[in-house]
C-alpha positions in Angstrom: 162.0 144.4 109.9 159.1 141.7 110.2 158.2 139.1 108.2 155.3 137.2 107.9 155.3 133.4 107.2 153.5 129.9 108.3 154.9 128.5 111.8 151.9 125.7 112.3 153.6 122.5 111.2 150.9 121.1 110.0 149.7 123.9 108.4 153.3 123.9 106.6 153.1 120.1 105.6 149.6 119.9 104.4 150.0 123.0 101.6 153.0 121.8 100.6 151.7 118.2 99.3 148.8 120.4 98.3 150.9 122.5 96.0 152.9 119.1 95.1 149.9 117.5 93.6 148.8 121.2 92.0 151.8 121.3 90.0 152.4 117.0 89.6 151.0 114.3 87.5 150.2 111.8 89.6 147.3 110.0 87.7 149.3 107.2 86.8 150.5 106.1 89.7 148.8 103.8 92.4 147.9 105.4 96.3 150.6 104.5 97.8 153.0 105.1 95.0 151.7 108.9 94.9 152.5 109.2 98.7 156.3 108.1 97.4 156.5 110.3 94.4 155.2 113.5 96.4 158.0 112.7 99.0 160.6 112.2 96.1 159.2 115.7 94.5 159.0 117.2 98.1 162.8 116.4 99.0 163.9 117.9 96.1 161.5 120.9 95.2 160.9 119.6 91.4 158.1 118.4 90.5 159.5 117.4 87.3 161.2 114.2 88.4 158.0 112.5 89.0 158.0 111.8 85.2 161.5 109.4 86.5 160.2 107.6 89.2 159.9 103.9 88.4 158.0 101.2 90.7 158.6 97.3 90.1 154.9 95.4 90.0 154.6 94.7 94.0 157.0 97.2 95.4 155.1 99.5 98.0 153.0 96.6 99.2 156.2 94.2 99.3 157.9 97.7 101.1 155.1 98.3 103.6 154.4 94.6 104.4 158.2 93.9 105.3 158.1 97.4 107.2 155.4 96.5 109.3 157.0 92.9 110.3 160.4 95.1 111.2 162.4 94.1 108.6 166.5 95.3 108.8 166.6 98.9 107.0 170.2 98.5 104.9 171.6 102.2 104.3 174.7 102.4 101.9 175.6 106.1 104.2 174.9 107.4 107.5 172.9 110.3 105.8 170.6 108.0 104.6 170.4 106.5 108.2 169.8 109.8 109.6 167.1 110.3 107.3 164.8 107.7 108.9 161.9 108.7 110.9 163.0 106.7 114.1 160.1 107.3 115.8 158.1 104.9 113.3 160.6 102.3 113.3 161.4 99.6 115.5 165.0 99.0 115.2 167.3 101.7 114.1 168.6 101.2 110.7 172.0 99.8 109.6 174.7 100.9 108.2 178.6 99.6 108.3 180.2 102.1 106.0 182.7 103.4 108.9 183.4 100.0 110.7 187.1 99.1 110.8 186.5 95.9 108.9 185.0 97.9 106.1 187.7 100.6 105.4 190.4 97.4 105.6 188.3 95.4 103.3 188.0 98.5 100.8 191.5 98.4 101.0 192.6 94.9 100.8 190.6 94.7 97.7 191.3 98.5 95.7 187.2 99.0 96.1 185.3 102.0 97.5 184.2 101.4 101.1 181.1 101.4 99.5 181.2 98.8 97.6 183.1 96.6 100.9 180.6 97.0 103.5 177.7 95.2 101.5 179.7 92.1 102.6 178.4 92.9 106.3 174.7 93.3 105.1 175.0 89.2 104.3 173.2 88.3 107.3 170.5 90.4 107.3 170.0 91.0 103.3 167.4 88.2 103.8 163.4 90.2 103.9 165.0 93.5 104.3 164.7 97.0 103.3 168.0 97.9 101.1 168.4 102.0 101.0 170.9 103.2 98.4 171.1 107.1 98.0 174.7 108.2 97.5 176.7 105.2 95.8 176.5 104.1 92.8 179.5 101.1 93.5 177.0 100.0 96.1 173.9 99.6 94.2 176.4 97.5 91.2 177.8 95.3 93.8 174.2 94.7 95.1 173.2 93.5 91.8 176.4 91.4 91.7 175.5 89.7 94.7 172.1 89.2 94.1 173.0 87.5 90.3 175.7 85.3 92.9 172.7 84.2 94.8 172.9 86.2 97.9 169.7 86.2 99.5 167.0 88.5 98.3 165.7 92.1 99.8 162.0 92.7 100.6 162.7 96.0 98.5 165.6 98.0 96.5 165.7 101.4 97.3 168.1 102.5 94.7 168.7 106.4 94.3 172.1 107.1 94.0 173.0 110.4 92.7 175.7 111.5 90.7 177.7 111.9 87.8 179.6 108.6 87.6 177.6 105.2 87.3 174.3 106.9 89.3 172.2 106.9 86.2 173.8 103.5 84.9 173.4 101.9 88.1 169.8 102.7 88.5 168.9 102.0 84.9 170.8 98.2 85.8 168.3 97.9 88.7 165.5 99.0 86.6 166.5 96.4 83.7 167.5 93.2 85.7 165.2 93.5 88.7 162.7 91.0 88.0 165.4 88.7 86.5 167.0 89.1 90.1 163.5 88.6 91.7 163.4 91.7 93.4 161.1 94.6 94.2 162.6 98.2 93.4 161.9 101.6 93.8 164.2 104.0 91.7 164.8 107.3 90.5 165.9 107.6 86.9 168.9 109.6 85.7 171.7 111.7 87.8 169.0 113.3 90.5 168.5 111.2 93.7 170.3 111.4 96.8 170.2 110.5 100.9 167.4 112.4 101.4 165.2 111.5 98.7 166.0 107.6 99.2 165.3 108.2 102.7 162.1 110.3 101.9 160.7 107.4 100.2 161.6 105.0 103.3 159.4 107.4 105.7 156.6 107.5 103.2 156.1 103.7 103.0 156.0 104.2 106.8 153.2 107.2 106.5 151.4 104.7 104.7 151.2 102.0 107.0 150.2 104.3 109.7 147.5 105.8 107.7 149.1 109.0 107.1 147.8 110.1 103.4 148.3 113.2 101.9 
């Protein structure tokens, strides 16, 4: 038995965002938000979900701009950590879900860990990067913090996925971000994820290294 299919990774990643932009409307959407959405449609395999993909006024330049200065990368799981292309960043991302303090924090106050290690992002929130792909808690208690005064993000990543407060938690980011004074990326609705939130992370990188597809 033989089969017969591409190897070349180049070849592989070059007809893929060429199929992605067959089958996607993208016409809407600015340069560097197209290089987003096709990552978002890519991670996932449906183009559909481009039609759900919201952008606050200055988010890609505000996302690339605090990239490029190194900015802390906040991830709400290690999946989304993973996810980052490491070889385009400076400093490896962060991420405090599984520290000690954080599960007896979670604890102490009846909350997913989640939702406790956002109080170890305080010292780096300021100019950063926020990544949210799998809780929902996390992205609430963001906003909560942010509507506190905690100091504000460069950008909101917020993709959480699911079928308990995902779709209500990104629809809060969508409604209150500019009375928070924040930049946003999200995905509307249940579908989003580590990877996708990730996905979107590496293609704000792509862009500032001139990689356009």
């Amino acid at each position: 038995m033989s089969f017969e299919y591409e190897i070349n990774p180049v070849a592989i990643e070059q007809q893929s965002f060429k199929t992605i932009r067959q089958l996607t409307s993208l016409d809407d959407f600015s340069r560097a938000e197209q290089q987003v959405v096709m990552r978002i449609v890519h991670s996932l395999g449906l183009p559909e979900v481009a039609r759900e993909v919201r952008f606050s006024a200055q988010a890609c330049d505000a996302g690339m701009h605090a990239l490029n200065r190194h900015a802390p990368l906040l991830c709400d799981v290690e999946m989304v950590r993973q996810g980052i292309t490491k070889r385009m960043v400076a400093d490896l991302p962060l991420c405090f879900l599984n520290e000690s303090e954080t599960a007896a924090r979670a604890r102490s106050a009846g909350e997913t860990r989640s939702m406790a290690a956002l109080q170890a992002w305080l010292p780096h929130l300021e100019g950063s990067i926020v990544l949210i792909g799998n809780a929902p808690t996390a992205l609430f208690r963001l906003l909560e913090m942010l509507q506190q005064g905690a100091p504000r993000p460069a950008l909101v990543i917020g993709m959480p996925v699911g079928f308990v407060g995902a779709a209500e938690s990104k629809q809060a980011l969508w409604e209150h971000h500019q009375s928070l004074g924040i930049e946003c990326i999200t995905l509307l609705g249940r579908q989003g994820g580590s990877a996708v939130t990730a996905a979107t992370c590496n293609a704000l990188l792509r862009c500032n290294r001139g990689e356009w597809y």
